[in-house]
C-alpha positions as CSV (number, residue, x, y, z in Angstrom):
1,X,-20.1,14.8,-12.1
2,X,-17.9,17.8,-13.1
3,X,-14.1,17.4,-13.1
4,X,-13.8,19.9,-10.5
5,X,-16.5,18.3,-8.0
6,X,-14.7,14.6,-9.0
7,X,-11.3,15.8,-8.1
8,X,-12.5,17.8,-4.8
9,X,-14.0,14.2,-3.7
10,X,-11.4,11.9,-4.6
11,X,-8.7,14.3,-2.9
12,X,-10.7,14.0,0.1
13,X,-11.5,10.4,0.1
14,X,-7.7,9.8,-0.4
15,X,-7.0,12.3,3.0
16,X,-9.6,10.7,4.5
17,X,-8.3,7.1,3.9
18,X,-4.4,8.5,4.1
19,X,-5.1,9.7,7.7
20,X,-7.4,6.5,8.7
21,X,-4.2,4.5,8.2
22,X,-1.7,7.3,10.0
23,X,0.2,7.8,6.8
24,X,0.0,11.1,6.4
25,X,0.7,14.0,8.1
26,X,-2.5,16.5,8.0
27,X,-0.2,20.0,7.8
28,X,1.8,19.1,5.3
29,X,-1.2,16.9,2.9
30,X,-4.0,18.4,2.1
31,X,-6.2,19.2,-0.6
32,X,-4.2,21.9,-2.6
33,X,-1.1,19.5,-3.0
34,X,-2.6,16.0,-3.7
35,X,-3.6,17.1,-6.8
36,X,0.0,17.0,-7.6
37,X,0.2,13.1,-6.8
38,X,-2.2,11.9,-9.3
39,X,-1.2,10.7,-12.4
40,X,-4.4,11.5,-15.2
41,X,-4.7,8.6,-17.2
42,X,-6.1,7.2,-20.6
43,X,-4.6,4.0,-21.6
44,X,-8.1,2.4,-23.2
45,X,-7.2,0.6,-26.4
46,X,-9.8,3.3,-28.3
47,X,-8.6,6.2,-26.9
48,X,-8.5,9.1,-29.5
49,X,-6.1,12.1,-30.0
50,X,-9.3,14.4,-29.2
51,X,-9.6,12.6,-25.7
52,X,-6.0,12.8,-25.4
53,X,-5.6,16.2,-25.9
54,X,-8.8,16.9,-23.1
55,X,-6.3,14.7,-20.8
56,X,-3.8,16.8,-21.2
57,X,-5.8,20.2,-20.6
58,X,-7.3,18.8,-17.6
59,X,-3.8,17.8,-16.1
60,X,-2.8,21.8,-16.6
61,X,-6.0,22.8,-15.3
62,X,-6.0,20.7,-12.1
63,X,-1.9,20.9,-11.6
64,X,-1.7,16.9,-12.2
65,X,1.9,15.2,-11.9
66,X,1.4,13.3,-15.0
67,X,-0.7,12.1,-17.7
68,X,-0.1,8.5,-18.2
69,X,-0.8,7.6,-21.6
70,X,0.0,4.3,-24.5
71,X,3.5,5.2,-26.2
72,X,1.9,5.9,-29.3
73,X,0.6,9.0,-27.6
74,X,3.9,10.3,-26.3
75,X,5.1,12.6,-28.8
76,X,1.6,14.5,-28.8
77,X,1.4,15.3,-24.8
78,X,5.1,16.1,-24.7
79,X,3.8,19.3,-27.1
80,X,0.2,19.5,-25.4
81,X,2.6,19.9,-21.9
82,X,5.6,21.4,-22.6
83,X,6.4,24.4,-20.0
84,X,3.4,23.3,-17.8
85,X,5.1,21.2,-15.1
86,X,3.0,18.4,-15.8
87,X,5.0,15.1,-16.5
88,X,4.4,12.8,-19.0
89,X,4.4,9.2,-18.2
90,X,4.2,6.0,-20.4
91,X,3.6,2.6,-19.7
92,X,5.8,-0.1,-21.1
93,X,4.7,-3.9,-21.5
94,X,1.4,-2.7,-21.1
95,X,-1.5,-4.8,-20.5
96,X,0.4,-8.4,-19.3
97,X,4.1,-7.7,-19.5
98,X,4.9,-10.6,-21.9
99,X,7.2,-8.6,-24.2
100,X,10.9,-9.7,-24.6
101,X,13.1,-7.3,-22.1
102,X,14.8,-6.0,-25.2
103,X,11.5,-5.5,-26.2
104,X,10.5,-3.3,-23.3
105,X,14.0,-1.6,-23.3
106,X,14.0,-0.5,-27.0
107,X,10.1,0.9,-25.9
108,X,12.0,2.8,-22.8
109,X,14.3,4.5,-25.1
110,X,11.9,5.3,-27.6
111,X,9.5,6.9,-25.2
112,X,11.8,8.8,-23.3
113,X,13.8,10.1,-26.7
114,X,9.8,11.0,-27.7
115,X,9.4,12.6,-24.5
116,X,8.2,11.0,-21.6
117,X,9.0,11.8,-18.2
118,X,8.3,8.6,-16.2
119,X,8.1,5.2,-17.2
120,X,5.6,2.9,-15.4
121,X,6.7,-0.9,-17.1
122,X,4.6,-4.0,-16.3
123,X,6.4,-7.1,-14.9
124,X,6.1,-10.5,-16.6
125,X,3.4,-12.4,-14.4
126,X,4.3,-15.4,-15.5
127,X,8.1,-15.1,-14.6
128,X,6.3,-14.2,-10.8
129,X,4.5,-17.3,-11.0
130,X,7.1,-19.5,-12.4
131,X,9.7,-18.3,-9.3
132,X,11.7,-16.5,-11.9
133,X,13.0,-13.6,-9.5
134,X,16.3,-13.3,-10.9
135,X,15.0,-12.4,-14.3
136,X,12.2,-10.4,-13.1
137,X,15.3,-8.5,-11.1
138,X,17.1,-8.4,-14.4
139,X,14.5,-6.5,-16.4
140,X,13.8,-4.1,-14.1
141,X,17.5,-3.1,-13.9
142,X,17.7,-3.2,-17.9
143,X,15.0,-0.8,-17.9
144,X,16.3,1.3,-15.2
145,X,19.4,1.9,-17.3
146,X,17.4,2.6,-20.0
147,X,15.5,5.3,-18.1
148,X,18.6,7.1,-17.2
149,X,17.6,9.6,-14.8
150,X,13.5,9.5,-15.4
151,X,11.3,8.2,-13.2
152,X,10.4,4.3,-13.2
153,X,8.1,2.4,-11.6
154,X,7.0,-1.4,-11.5
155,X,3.4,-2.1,-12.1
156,X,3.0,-6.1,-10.6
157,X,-0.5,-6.5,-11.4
158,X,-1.7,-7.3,-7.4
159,X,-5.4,-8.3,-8.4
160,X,-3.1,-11.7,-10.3
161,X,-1.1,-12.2,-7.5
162,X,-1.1,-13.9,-3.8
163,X,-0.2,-12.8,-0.9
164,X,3.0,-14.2,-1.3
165,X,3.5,-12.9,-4.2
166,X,3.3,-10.3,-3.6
167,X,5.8,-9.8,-0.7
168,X,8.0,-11.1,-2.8
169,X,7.6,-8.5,-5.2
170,X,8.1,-5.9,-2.7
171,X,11.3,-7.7,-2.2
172,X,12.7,-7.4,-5.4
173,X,11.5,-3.8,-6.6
174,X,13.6,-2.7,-3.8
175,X,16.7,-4.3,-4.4
């Protein structure tokens, strides 16, 4: 299938689904602006520059937020996007979350000094299943301050966690 043809049927799939669930609004979603909502991404462990580079053309093309890519691969879509409007995102912790939160926060500053837009950090599951809220709480707000004014958001891994879980995760990303 053609990016064109993929895009056209996800967009509608997400209305479709958006609208079944009466979270949307039809005049002011439709197909011309979800586009903007997706954030393109390539975080496969072989990923190459070529295929980031293709990422990065197809976000211009299709008026993507973001391209969410591995750090490493910062620096090379902040110059493949500059002046386009598209964002460039990173993911921090990335796959399981188990780095050190000065880890994650040194990784934070990095990517945003390299160029990202948004930050999109994994939690450490197994603080969530060891009841550690207050640290998971902690790290999120280290890494907020390390974000500044950019964009974060908590990836909690839902297909690892129960219900319970995560309601409880709910709770604290919005504290």
């Amino acid at each position: 299938m053609e990016m064109e043809q993929l895009v056209s049927k996800i967009t509608a799939e997400i209305l479709r689904t958006m609208q079944n669930q009466g979270s949307v609004n039809t005049p002011s979603v439709n197909t011309g602006n979800v586009a903007g909502m997706i954030d393109h991404t390539l975080l496969k462990q072989n990923a190459s520059e070529e295929q980031i580079v293709k990422l990065c053309r197809e976000a211009k093309e299709y008026h993507f937020c973001s391209v969410c890519v591995n750090p490493c691969y910062v620096p090379l879509c902040y110059e493949e996007l500059r002046g386009s409007g598209v964002k460039v995102c990173t993911v921090i912790g990335f796959p399981n979350g188990y780095s050190t939160t000065a880890t994650k926060v040194f990784e934070t500053r990095d990517a945003i000094y390299n160029g990202a837009d948004e930050i999109d950090m994994v939690i450490n599951i197994g603080d969530l299943k060891d009841g550690s809220y207050d640290a998971i709480l902690n790290e999120i707000k280290a890494i907020k301050l390390a974000c500044d004014t950019k964009i974060l958001k908590v990836i909690i891994e839902t297909c690892m966690l129960s219900k319970e879980e995560k309601i409880k995760m709910c709770e604290i990303v919005t504290k």
